[in-house]
C-alpha positions as MATLAB code, in Angstrom:
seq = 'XXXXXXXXXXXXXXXXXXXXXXXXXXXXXXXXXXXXXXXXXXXXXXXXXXXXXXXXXXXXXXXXXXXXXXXXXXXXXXXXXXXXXXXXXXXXXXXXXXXXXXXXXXXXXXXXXXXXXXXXXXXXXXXXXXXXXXXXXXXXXXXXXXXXXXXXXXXXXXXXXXXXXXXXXXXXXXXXXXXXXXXXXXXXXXXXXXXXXXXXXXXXXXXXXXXXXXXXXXXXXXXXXXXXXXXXXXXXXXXXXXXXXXXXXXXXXXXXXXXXXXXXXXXXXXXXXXXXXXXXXXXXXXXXXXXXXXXXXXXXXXXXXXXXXXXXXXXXXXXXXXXXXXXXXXXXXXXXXXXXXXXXXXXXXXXXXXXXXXXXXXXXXXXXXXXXXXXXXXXXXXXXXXXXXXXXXXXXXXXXXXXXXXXXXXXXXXXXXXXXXXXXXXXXXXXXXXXXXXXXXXXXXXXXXXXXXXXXXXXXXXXXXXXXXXXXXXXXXXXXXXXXXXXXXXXXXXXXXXXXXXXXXXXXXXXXXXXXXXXXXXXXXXXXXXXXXXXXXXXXXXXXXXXXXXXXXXXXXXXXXXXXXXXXXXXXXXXXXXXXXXXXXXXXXXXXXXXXXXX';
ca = [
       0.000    0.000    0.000;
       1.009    3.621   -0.528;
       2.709    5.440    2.409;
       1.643    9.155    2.454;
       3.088   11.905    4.463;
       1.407   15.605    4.848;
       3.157   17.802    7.094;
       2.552   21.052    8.104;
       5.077   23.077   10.695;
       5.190   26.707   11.662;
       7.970   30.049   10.481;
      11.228   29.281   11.705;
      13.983   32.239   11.789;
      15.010   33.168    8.730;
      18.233   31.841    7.437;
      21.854   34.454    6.412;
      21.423   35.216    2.833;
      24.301   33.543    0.991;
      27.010   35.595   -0.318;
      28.088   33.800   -3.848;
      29.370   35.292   -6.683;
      26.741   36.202   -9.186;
      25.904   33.451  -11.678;
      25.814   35.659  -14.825;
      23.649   38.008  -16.135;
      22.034   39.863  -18.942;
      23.635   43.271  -20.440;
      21.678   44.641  -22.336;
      17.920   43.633  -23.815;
      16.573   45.157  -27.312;
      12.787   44.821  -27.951;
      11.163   45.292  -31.998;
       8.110   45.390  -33.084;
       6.467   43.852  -30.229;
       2.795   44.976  -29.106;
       3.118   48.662  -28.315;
       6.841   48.886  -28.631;
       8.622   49.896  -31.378;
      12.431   49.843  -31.293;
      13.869   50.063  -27.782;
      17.293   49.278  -25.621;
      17.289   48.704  -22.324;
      20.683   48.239  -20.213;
      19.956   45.947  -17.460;
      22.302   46.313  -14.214;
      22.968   43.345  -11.695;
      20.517   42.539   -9.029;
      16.971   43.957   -9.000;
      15.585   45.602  -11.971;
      11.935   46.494  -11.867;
       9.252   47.668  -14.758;
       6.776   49.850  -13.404;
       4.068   52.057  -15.921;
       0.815   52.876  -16.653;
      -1.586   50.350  -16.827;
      -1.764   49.292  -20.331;
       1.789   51.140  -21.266;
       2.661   47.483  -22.291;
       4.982   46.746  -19.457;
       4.414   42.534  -19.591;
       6.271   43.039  -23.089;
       8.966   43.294  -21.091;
       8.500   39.757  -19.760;
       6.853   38.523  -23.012;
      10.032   39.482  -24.918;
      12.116   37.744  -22.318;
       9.929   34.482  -22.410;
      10.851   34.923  -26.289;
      14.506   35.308  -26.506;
      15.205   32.491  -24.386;
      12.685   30.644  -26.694;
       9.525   30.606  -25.654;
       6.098   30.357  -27.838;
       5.891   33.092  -30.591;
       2.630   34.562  -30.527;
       2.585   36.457  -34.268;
      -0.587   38.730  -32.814;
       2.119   40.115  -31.012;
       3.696   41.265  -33.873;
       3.028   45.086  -34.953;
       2.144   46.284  -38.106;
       5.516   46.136  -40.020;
       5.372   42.548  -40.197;
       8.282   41.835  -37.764;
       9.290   41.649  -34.136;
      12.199   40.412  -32.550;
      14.658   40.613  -29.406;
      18.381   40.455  -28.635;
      20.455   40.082  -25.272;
      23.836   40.223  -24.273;
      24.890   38.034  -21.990;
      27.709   38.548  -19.401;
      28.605   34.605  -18.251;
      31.175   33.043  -16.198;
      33.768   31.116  -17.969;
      32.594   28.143  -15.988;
      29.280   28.144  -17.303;
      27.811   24.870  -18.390;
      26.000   27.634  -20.965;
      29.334   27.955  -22.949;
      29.828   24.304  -23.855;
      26.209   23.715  -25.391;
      26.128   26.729  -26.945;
      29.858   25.821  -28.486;
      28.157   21.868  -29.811;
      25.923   24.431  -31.224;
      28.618   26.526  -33.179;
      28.198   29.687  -31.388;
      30.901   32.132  -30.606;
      31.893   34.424  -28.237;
      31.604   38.245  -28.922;
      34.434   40.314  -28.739;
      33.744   41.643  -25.211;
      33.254   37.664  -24.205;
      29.569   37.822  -23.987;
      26.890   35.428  -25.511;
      24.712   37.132  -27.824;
      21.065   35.599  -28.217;
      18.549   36.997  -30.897;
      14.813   35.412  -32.172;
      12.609   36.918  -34.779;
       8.883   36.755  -35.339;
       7.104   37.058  -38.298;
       3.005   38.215  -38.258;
       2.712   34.929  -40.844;
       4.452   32.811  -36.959;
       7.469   31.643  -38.305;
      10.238   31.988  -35.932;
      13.697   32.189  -36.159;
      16.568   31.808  -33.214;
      20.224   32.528  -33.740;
      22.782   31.841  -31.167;
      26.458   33.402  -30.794;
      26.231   34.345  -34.438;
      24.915   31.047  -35.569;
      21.292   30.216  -36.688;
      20.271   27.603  -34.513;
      16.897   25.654  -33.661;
      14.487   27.444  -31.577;
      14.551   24.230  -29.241;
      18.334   24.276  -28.687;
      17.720   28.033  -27.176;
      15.202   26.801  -24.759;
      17.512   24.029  -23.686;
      19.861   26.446  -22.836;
      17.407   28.679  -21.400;
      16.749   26.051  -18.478;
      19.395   26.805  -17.213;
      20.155   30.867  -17.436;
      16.021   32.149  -17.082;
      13.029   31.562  -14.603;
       9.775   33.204  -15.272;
       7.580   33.133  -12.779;
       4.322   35.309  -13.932;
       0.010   34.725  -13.178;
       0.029   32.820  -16.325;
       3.155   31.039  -16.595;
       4.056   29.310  -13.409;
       5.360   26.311  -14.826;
       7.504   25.264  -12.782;
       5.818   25.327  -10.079;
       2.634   23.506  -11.645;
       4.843   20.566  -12.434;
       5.095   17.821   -9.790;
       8.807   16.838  -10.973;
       9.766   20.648  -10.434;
       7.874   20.375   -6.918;
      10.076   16.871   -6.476;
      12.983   18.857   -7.758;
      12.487   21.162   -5.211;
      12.445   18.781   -2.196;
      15.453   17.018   -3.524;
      17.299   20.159   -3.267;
      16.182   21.423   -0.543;
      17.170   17.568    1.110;
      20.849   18.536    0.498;
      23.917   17.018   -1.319;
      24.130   13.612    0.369;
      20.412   13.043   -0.841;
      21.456   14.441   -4.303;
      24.119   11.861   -4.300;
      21.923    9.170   -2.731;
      19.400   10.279   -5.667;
      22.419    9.900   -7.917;
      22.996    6.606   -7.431;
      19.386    5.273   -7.829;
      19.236    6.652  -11.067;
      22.005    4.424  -11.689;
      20.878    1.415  -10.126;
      17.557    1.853  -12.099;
      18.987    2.798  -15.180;
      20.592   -0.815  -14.838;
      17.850   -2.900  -13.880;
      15.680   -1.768  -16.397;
      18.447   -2.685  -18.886;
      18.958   -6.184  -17.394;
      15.079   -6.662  -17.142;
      14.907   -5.265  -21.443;
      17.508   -7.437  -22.122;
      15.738  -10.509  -20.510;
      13.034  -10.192  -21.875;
      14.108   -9.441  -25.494;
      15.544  -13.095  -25.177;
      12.822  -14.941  -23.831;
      10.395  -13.050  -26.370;
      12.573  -13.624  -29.065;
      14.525  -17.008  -28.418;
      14.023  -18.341  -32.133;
      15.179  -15.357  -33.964;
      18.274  -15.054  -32.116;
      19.399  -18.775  -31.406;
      19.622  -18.417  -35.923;
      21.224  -15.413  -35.131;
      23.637  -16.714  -32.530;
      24.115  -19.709  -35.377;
      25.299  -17.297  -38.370;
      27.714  -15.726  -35.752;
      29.156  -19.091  -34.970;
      29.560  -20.056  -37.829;
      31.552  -17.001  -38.801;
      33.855  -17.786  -36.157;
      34.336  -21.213  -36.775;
      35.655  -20.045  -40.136;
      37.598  -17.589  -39.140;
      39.373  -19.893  -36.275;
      39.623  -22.710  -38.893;
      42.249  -20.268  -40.483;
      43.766  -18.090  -37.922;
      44.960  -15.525  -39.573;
      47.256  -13.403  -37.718;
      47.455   -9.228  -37.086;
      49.590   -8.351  -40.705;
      49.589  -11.577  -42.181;
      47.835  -10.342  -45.779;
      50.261   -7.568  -45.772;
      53.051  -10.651  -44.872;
      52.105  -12.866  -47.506;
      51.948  -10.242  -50.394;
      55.637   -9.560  -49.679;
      56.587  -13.181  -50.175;
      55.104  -13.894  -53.013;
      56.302  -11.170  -55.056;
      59.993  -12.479  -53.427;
      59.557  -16.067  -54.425;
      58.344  -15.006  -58.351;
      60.924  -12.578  -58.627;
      63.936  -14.390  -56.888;
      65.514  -15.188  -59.888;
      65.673  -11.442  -61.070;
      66.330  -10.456  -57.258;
      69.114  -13.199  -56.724;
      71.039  -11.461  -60.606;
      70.009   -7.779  -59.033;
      72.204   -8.133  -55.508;
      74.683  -10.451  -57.109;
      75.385   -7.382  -59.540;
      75.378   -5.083  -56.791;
      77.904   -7.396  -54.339;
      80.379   -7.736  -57.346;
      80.231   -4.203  -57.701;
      80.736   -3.720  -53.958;
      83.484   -5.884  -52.777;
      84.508   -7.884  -56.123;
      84.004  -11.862  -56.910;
      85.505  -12.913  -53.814;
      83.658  -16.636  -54.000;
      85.062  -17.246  -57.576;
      81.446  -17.742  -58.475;
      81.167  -15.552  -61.447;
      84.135  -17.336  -63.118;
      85.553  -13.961  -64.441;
      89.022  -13.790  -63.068;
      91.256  -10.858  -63.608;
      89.101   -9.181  -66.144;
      85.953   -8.182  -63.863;
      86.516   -4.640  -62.901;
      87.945   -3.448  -59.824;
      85.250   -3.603  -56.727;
      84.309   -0.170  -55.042;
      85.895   -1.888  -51.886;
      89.647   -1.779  -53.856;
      89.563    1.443  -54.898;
      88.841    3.157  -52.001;
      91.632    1.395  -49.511;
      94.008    2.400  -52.375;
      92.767    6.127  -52.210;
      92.548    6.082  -48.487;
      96.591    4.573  -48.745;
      96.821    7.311  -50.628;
      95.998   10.208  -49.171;
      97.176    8.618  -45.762;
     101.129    8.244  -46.974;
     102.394   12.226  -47.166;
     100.927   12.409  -43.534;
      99.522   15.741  -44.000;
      96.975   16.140  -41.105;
      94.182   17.513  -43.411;
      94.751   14.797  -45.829;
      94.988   12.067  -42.904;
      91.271   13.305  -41.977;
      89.960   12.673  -45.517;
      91.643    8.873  -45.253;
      90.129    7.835  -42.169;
      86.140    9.146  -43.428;
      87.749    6.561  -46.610;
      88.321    3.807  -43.977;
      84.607    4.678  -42.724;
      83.278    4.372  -46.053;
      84.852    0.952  -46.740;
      83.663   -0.160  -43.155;
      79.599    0.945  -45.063;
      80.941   -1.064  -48.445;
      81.214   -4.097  -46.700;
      78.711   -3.617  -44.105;
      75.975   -3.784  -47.085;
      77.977   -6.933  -48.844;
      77.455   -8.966  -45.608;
      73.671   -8.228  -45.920;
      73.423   -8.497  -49.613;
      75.275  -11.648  -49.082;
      72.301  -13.034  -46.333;
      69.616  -11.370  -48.653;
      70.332  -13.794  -51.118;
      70.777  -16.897  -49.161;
      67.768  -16.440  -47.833;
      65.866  -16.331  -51.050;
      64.091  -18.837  -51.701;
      62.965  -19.777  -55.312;
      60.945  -23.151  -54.218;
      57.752  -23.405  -56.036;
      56.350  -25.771  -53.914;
      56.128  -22.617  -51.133;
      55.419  -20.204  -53.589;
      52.153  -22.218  -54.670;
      52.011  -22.673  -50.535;
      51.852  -18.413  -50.354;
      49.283  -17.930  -52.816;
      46.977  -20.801  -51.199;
      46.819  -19.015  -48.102;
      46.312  -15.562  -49.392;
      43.284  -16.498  -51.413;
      42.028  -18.143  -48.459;
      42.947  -14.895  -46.268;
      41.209  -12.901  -49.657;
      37.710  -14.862  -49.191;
      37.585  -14.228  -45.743;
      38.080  -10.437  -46.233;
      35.678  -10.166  -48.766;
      32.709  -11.979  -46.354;
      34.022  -10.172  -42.862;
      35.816   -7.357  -42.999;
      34.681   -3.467  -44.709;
      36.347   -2.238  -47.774;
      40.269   -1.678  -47.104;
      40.403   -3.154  -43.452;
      42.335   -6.266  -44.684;
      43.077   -9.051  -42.091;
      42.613   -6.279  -39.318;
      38.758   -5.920  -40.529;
      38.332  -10.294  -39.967;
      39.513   -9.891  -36.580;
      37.533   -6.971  -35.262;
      34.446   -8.449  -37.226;
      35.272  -11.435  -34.724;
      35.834   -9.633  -31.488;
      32.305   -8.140  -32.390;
      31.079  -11.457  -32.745;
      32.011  -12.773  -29.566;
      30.452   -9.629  -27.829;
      27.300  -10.430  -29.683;
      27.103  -13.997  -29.194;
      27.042  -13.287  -25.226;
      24.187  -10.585  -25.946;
      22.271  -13.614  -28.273;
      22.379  -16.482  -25.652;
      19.597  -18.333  -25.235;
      20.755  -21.304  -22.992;
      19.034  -22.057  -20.093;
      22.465  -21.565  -18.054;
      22.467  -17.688  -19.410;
      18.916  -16.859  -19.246;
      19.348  -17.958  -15.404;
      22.360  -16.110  -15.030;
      20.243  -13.324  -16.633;
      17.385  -13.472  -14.550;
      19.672  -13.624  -11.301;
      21.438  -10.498  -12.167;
      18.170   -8.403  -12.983;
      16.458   -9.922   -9.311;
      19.880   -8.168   -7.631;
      19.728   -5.111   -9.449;
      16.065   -5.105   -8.560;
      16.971   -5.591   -4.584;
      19.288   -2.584   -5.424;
      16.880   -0.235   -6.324;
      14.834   -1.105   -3.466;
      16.984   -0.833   -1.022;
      18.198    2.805   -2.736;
      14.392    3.530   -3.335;
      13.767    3.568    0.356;
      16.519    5.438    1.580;
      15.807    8.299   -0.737;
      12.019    8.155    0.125;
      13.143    8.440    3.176;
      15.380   11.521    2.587;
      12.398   12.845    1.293;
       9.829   12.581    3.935;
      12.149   13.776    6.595;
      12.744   16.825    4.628;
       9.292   17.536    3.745;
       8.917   19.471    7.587;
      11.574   21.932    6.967;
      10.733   22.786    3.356;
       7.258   23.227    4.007;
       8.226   25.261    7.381;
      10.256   27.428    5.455;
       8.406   28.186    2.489;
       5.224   28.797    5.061;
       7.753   31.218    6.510;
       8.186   33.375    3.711;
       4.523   32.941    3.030;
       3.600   34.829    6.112;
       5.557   38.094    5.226;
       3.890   38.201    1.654;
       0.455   38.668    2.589;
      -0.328   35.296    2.535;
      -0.497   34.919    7.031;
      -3.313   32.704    6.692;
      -2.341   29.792    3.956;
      -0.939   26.738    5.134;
       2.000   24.765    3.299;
       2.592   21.021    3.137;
       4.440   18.433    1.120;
       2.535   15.051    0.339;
       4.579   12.736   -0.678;
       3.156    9.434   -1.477;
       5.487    6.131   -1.720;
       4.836    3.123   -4.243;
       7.991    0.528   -3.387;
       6.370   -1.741   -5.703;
       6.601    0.690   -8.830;
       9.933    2.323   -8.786;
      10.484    5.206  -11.544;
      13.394    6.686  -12.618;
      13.393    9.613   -9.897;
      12.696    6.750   -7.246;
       9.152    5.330   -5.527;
       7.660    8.570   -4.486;
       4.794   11.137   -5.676;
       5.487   14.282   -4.850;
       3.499   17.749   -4.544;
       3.158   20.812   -2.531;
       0.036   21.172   -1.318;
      -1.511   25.034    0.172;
      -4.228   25.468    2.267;
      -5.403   29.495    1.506;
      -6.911   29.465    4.442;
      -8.174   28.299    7.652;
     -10.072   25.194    7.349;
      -9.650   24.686    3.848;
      -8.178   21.357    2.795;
      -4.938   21.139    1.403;
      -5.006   21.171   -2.996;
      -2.190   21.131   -5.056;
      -0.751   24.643   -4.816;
      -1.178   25.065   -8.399;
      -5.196   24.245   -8.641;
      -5.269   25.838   -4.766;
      -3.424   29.355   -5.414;
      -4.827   32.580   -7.205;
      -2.151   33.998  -10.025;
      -0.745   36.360   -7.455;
      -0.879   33.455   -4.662;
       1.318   31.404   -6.923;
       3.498   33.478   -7.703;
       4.651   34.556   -4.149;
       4.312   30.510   -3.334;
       6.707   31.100   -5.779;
       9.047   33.666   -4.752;
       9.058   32.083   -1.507;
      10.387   29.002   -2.883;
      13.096   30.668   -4.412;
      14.104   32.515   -1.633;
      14.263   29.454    0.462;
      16.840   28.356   -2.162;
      18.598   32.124   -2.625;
      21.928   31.374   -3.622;
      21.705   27.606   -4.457;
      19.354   28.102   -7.757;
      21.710   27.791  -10.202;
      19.036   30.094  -13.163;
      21.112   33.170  -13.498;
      18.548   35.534  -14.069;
      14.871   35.706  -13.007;
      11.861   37.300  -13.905;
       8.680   37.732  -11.672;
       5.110   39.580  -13.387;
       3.071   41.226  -10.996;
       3.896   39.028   -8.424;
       2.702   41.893   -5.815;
      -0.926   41.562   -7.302;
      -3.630   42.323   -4.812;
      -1.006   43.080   -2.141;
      -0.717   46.775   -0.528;
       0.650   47.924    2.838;
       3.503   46.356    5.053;
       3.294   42.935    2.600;
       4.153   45.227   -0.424;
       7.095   46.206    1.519;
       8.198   42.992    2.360;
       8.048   41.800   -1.076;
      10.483   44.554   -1.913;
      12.540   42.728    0.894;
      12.770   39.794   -0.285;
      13.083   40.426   -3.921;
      16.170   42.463   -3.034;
      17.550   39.317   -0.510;
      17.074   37.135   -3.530;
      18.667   39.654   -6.046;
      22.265   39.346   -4.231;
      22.630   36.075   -6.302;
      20.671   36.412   -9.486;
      19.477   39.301  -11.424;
      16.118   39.555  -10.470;
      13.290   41.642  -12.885;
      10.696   42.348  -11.710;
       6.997   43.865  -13.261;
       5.333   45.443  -10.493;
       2.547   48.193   -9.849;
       3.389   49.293   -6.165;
       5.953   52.039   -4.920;
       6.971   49.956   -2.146;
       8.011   47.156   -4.028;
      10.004   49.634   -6.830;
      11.797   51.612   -3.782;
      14.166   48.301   -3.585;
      15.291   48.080   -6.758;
      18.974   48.715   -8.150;
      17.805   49.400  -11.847;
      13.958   51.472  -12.025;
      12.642   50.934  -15.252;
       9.580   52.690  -16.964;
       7.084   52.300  -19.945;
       5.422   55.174  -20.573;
       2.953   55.167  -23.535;
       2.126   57.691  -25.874;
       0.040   57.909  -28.950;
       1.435   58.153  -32.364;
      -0.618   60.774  -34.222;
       1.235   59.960  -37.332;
       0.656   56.422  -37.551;
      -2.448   56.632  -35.647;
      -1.450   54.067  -33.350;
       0.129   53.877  -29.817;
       3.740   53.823  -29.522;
       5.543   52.879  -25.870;
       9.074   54.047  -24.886;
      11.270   52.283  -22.096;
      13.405   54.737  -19.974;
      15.974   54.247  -17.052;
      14.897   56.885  -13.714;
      17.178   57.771  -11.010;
      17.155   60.856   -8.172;
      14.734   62.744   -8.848;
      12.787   61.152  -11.841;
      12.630   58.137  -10.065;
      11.036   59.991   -6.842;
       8.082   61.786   -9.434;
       7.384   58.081  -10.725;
       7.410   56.619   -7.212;
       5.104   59.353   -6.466;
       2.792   59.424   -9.194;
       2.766   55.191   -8.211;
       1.393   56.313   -4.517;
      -0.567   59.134   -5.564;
      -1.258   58.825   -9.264;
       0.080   62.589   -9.258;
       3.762   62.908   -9.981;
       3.916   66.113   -8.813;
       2.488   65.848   -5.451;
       4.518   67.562   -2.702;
       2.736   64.454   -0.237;
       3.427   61.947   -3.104;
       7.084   62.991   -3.287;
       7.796   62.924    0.265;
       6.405   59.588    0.627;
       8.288   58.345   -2.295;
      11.858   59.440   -0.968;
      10.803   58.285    2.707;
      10.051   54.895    1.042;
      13.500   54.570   -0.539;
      15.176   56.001    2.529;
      13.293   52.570    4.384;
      14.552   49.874    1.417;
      18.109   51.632    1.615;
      17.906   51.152    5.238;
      16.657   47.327    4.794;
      19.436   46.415    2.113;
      22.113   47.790    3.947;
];
């Protein structure tokens, strides 16, 4: 029967935020053609970035440009009258980043400043286009990358969190590296007994088909151990033969050259006095020569003589064995050509084009690998069967300590996550982890069922936090998550949309907080409608919208704010007037607080 856990603690203190270098980062972000925007550049700094605007200004193209760089679903109504949209970013990466190597397999390079340069275009017909580094690439291979540099976590796109391997994920984590390793080595452990149980039954299924199989391969074997041929031996024989049907015009070649060398010293060649003088004569009689007047130079030149005869008859001796070892039999020449043709025909049924005797032996070695892989014995299929039953016990054993790991981190995860929850208007919503065991039907991420389950509020029961949450609920559920995990989430950058809906007061304020705690690690942007949220941010970014009389359409611009720019849109945020003495002096008493908070 299943085992099922729900567990449901209170806050505990709040952990240090972790100080890690930054995990990379986007530069710079260029939006065309998209919904109300025309042409515009934004420079993104590190940490928190937010979007604020009027409502309808067209600040979620922000996010829906983001979603679309790092390849996401083009939407061509998106797409603005000219016919074309599309995005670019510069990214700023460590060298360490597992980014760079996948984005290398995918033949992307570097810019000149060492950043990664990602770019997608949309067309109002929905064809898409992605190019990479400078290369054009599959829009698939930039959302594998994109898993691990972006996280969007908006009302309408929370899928991470709506996926109960993400919520396993989570836990996992959360459980800490010894359980990550434990996890590790399940995967294994299944991995293998799912092979050995394939395997099995691939045999049994199939027992005719590969007993003729196993036959053929024997066969081939048999053949080839019949014969023996050895590493070289075509290459071998070749040389032989064209020795033994030449040795007659080989044995007058070397004779010719041995005369020539060091004279007819055997008497062989019956010429007596009238052969010429050998090469070995005339140069003792120049080296006796030159050696007499016993000038020094002249003494030099004798003994490189004396050398050179020492070479003369250095190559006689081996002329000499050369031709004594000849052998003109026919009987072994006939013997030669037997074998080759025999090695030939093997070649020709084992080996690929131009792999010789070298191609019959590895087709062999293959064979024999095979052959194990094709047995059908009673002896191997038991042998078989044994091995999958241990692997089997192996993942059991493995899928209970992880379960295990799992349920006794449940209580802190949800605890801490419920933590978070409190502080982001969400006091009254309860947290748990269900995790539901099934030894009998291990998977590959072990024997458990995992979600997070939320209670809004008092007396409700516990649903999956994704059919259980409101947009904005989810989405803090969401931030909370991640700033349980600040520091360890190894997504560079992340983006959160509206994430502060239907929150106001001391909650808007803590989101702020804890956007800004969570921005130390990652850059962090951030769509948001409330002052107190905006006051925290590093980067203030803001859409205003305008209409284009010429075009008769509405055109939206994207600027950067600081001192006192930033204080008129904080205020007009408060006080929907800009200009409001009251408005103002909130504003700058509200960034006074976050400055206070951060530091």
């Amino acid at each position: 029967m299943p085992r099922t856990t729900t567990r449901e603690r209170t806050p505990d203190p709040a952990p240090a935020p972790a100080e890690e270098a930054p995990l990379g980062r986007l530069t710079e972000f260029r939006i065309r053609g998209l919904g109300a925007i025309d042409d515009v550049t934004l420079e993104l700094g590190p940490g928190l970035t937010v979007v604020t605007g009027e409502t309808g200004a067209g600040k979620t193209m922000v996010v829906t440009g983001l979603t679309l760089l790092f390849g996401g679903r083009a939407d061509p109504g998106r797409v603005r009258a000219s016919g074309r949209a599309g995005v670019e970013g510069r990214l700023a990466l460590p060298a360490d980043s597992p980014v760079w190597e996948r984005a290398a397999e995918a033949g992307a390079e570097p810019d000149d400043d060492g950043s990664l340069i990602l770019a997608r275009t949309v067309s109002a017909e929905g064809r898409s286009r992605a190019h990479l580094g400078g290369r054009s690439v599959p829009v698939g291979v930039v959302a594998e990358i994109a898993e691990g540099l972006l996280a969007v976590h908006g009302q309408s796109d929370q899928l991470r969190l709506s996926r109960p391997a993400e919520q396993r994920r989570a836990l996992d984590r959360y459980a800490g590296a010894e359980h990550l390793a434990l996890l590790d080595r399940y995967r294994a452990a299944y991995a293998r007994w799912r092979e050995l149980a394939a395997d099995l039954e691939r045999r049994l299924g199939q027992a005719r088909e590969l007993a003729q199989a196993a036959d053929v391969l024997r066969h081939g074997l048999e053949e080839i151990e019949a014969l023996a041929p050895q590493p070289g031996e075509d290459d071998e024989l070749d040389a032989q033969a064209r020795r033994l049907g030449d040795a007659d015009a080989l044995r007058a070649a070397v004779e010719e050259a041995r005369v020539a060398l060091v004279g007819d010293v055997t008497g062989d060649l019956g010429g007596g006095g009238e052969l010429p003088q050998d090469a070995t004569a005339a140069l003792a009689i120049a080296e006796r020569a030159l050696a007499a007047p016993g000038d020094p130079a002249l003494v030099l030149l004798a003994q490189d003589l004396a050398d050179a005869v020492a070479v003369v008859s250095d190559v006689a001796g081996q002329l000499a064995g050369y031709v004594a070892d000849l052998d003109a039999d026919p009987a072994r020449l006939a013997e030669v050509l037997d074998r080759r043709a025999a090695l030939t025909a093997l070649v020709r049924k084992y080996a690929d084009a131009g792999t010789g005797v070298t191609g019959v032996l590895a087709w062999a070695d293959d064979a024999r690998d095979r052959l194990e892989q094709l047995d059908v014995s009673d002896e191997a299929l038991e042998a078989l069967t044994a091995e999958r039953d241990a692997a089997r016990a192996e993942v059991d054993e493995l899928g209970r300590a992880v379960s295990e790991g799992r349920h006794a981190a449940a209580d802190g995860f949800a605890a801490e996550v419920g933590r978070e929850l409190a502080g982001l208007a969400m006091k009254s919503a309860r947290v748990s982890f269900s995790v539901d065991s099934h030894p009998d039907e291990p998977g590959p991420e072990g024997v458990d069922e995992v979600a997070l389950l939320m209670a809004a509020h008092p007396g409700a029961p516990p649903r999956p936090v994704h059919r259980g949450a409101s947009g904005g609920e989810l989405s803090r559920v969401m931030l909370a998550i991640e700033v349980v995990f600040a520091g360890a989430d190894p997504v560079p950058v992340m983006v959160f949309d509206e994430v502060d809906a239907g929150v106001g007061g001391q909650a808007a304020g803590e989101i702020g907080r804890r956007l800004a705690r969570l921005a130390r690690d990652h850059q962090v942007v951030v769509v948001t409608h409330l002052a107190q949220v905006a006051a925290f941010a590093d980067t203030h970014l803001v859409v205003d919208k305008t209409p284009d009389t010429g075009a008769g359409v509405t055109a939206t611009d994207i600027r950067a704010v600081a001192d006192e720019d930033r204080v008129r849109e904080l205020a007009r945020m408060l006080s929907g007037l800009a200009d409001s003495d009251t408005g103002q002096a909130h504003a700058r008493e509200l960034l006074a607080v976050a400055a206070d908070a951060r530091n």
